[in-house]
Backbone as CSV, one residue per row, in Angstrom:
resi,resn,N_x,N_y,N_z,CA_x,CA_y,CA_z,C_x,C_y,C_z
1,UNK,0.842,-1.176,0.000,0.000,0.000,0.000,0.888,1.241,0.000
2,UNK,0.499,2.132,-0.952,0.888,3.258,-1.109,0.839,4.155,0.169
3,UNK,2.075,5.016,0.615,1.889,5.943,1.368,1.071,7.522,0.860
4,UNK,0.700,7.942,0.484,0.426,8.657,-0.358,0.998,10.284,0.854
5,UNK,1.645,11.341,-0.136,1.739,12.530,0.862,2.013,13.145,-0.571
6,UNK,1.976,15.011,-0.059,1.780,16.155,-1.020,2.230,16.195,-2.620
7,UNK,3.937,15.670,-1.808,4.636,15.564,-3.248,4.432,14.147,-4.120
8,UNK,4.374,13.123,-3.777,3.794,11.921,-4.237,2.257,11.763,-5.044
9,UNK,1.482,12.688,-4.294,0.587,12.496,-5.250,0.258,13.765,-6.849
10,UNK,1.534,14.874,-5.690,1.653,15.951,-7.253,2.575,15.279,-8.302
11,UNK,3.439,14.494,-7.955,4.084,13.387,-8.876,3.483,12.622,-9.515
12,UNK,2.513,11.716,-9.228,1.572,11.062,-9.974,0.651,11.733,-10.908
13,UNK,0.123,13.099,-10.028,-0.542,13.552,-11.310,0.083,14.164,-12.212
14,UNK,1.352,14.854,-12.579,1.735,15.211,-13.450,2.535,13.945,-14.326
15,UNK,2.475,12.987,-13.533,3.372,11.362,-14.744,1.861,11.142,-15.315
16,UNK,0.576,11.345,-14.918,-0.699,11.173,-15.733,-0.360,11.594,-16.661
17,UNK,-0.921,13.060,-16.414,-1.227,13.682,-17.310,0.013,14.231,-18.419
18,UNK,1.043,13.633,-18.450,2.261,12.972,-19.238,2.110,12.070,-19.994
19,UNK,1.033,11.138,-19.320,1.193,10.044,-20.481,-0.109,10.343,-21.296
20,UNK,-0.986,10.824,-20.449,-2.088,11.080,-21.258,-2.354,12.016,-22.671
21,UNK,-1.199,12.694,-22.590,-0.783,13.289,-23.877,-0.322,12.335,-25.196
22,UNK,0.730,11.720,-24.712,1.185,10.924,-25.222,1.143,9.967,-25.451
23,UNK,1.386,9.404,-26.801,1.218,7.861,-26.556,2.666,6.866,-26.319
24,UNK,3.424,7.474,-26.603,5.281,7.475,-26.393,5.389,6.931,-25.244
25,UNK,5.048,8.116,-23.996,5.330,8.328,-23.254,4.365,7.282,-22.443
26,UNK,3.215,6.941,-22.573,2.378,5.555,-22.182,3.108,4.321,-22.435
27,UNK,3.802,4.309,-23.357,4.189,2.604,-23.906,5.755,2.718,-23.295
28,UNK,6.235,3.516,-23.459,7.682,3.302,-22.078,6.785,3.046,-20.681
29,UNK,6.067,3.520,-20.186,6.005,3.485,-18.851,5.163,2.242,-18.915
30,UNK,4.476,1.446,-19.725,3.563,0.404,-19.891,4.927,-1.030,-19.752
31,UNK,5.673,-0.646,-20.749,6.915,-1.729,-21.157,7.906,-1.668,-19.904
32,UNK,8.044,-0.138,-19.237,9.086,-0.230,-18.098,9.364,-1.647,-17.098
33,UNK,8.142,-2.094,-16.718,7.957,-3.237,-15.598,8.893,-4.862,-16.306
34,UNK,8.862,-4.324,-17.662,9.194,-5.515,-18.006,11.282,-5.233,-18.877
35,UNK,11.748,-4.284,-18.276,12.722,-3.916,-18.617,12.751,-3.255,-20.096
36,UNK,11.688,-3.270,-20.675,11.580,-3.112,-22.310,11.231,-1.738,-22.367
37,UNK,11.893,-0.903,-23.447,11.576,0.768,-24.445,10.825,-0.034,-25.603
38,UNK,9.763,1.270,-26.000,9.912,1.395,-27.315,10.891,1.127,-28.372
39,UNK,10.877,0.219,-29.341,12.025,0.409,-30.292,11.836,1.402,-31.292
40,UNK,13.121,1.153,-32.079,12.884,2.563,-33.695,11.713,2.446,-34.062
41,UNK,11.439,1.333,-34.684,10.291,0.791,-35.323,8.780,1.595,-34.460
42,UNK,8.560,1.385,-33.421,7.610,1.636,-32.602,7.747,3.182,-32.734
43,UNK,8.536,3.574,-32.352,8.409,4.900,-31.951,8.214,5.881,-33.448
44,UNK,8.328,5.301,-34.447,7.729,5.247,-36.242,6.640,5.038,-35.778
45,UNK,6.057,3.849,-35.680,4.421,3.391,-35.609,3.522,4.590,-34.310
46,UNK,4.160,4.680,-33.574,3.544,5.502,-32.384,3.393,6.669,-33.152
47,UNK,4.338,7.711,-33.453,4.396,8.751,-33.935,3.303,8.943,-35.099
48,UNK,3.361,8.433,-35.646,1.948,7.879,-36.948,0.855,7.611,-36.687
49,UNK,0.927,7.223,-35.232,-0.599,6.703,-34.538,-1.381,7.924,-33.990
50,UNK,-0.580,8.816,-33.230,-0.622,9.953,-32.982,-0.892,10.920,-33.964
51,UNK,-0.509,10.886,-35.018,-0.565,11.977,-36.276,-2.123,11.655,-36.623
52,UNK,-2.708,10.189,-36.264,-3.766,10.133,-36.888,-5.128,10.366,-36.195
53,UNK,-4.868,10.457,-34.598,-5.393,10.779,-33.317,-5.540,12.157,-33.157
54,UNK,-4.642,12.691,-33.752,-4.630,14.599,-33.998,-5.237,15.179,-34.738
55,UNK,-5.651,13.647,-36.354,-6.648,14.660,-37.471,-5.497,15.030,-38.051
56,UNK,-4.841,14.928,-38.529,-3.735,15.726,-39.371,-3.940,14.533,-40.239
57,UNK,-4.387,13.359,-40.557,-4.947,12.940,-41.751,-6.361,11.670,-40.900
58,UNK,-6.840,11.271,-42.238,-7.891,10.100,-41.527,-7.812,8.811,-41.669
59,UNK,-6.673,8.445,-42.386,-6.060,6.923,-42.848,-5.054,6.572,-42.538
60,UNK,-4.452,5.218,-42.539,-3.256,5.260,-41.956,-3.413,3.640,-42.543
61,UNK,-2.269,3.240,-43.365,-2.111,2.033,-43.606,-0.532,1.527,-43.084
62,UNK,-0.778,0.404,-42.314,0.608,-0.446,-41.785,0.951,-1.158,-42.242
63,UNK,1.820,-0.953,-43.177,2.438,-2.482,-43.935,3.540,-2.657,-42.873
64,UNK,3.701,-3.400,-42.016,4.491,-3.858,-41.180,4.715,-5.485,-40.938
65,UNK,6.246,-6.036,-40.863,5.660,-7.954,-41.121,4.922,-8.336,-39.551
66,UNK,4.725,-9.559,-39.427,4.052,-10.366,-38.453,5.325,-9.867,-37.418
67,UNK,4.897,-9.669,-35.918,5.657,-9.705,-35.132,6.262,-8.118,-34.710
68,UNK,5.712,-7.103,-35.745,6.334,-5.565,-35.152,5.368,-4.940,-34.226
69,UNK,4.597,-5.564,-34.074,3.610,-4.940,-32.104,2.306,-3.817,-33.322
70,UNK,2.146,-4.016,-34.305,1.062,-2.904,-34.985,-0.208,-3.428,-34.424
71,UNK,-0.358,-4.802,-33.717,-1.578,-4.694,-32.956,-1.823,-3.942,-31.231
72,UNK,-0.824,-4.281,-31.027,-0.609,-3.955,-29.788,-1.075,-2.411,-29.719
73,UNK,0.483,-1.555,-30.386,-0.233,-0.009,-30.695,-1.253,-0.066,-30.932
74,UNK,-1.728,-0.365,-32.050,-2.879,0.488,-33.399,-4.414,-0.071,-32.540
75,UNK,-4.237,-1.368,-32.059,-5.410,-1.663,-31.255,-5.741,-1.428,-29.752
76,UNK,-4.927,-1.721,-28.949,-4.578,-1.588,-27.712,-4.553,-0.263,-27.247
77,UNK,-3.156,0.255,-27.378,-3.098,1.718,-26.839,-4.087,2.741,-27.485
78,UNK,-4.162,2.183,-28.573,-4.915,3.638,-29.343,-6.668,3.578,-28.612
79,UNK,-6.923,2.020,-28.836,-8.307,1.899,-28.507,-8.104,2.588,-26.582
80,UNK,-7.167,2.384,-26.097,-7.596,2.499,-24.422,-7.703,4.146,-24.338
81,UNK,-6.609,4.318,-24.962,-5.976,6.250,-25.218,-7.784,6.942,-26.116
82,UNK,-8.456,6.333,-26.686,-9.511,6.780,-27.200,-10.455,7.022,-26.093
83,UNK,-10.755,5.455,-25.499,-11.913,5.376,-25.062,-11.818,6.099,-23.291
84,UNK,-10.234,6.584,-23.147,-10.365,7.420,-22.394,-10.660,9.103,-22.636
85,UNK,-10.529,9.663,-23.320,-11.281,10.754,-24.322,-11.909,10.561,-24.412
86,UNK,-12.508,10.079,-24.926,-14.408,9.910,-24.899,-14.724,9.994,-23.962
87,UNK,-14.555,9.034,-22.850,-15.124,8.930,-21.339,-14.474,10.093,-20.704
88,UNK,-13.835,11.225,-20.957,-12.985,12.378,-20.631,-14.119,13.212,-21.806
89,UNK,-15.261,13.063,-22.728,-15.672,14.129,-23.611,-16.966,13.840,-22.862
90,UNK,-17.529,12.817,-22.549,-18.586,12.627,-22.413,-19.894,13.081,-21.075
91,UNK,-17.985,13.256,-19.661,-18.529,13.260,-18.387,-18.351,15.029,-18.685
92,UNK,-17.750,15.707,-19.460,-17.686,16.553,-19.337,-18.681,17.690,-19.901
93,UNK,-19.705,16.767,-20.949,-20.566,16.991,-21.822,-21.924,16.714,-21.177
94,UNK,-21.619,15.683,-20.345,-22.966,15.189,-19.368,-22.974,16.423,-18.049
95,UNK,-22.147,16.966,-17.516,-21.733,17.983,-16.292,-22.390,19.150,-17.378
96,UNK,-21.822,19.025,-18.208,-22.231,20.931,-18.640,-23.664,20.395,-19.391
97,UNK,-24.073,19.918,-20.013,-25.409,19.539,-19.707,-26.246,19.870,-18.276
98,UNK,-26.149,18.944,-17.751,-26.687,18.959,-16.142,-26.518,21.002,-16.149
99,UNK,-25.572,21.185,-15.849,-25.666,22.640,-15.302,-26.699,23.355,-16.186
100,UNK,-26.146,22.594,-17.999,-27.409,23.705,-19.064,-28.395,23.637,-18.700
101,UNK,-29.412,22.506,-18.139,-30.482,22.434,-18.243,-30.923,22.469,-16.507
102,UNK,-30.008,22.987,-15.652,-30.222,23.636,-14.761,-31.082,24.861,-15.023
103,UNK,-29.971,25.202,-15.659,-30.404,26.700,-16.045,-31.796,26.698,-16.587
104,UNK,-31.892,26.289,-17.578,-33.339,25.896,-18.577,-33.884,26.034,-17.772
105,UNK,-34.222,24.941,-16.273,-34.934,24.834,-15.631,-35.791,25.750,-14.966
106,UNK,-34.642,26.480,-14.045,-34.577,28.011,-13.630,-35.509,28.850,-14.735
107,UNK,-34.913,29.429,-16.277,-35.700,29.712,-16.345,-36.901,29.829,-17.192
108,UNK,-37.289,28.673,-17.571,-38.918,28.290,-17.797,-39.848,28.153,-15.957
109,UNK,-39.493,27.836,-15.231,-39.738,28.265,-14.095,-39.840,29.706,-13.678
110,UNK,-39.516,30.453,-14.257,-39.706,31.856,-13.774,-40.246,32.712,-15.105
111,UNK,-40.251,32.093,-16.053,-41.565,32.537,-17.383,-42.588,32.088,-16.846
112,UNK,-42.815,30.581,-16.301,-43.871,30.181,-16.299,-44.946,31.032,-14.522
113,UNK,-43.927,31.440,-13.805,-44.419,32.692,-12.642,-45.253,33.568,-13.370
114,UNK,-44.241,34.611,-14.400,-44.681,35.827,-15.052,-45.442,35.537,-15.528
115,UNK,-46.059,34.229,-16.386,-47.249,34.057,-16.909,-48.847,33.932,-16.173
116,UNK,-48.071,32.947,-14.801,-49.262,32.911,-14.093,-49.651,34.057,-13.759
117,UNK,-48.969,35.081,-12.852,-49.572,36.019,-11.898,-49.262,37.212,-12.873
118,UNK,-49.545,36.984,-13.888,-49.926,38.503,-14.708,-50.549,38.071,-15.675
């Protein structure tokens, strides 16, 4: 069990939100446990994976042979690195919702006053 104190957990959140940028920087710290970097190759495929995660194009074909990790990236990280954005677009879309239709609430509630008593 983690001790957790000030600087330890401002450490953790900034190694997050480090990797969460990145996808580089996810697959070293993913591979670390097992003594393993990114290789050349990868850090080609990553960089490309990323270019395509940014919109700077919408296709991306891997001719790569059996055995260079293009599932691992292209399915794995990309799918987890997505579906955390989304679930990072969605709670944030559902919150400002909630507050919009706070508001709404508020005020058709206070048209619907001015209507009654006048």
């Amino acid at each position: 069990m983690t001790n957790w104190t000030a600087s330890t957990i401002a450490a953790e959140r900034a190694l997050r939100e480090k990797i969460r940028g990145s996808l580089h920087d996810w697959a070293e710290l993913a591979l670390a446990p097992q003594g393993q970097m990114p290789a050349a190759h990868h850090r080609l495929l990553i960089r490309e994976l990323e270019g395509l995660a940014a919109g700077r194009w919408d296709r991306l074909m891997l001719l790569l042979p059996p055995g260079s990790a293009k599932s691992t990236y292209a399915s794995l990280n990309v799918l987890l690195g997505t579906l955390g954005a989304m679930a990072t677009s969605v709670v944030t879309y559902w919150v400002g919702s909630s507050a919009g239709s706070a508001r709404k609430d508020a005020r058709l509630a206070s048209l619907t006053e001015r209507s009654t008593s006048g």
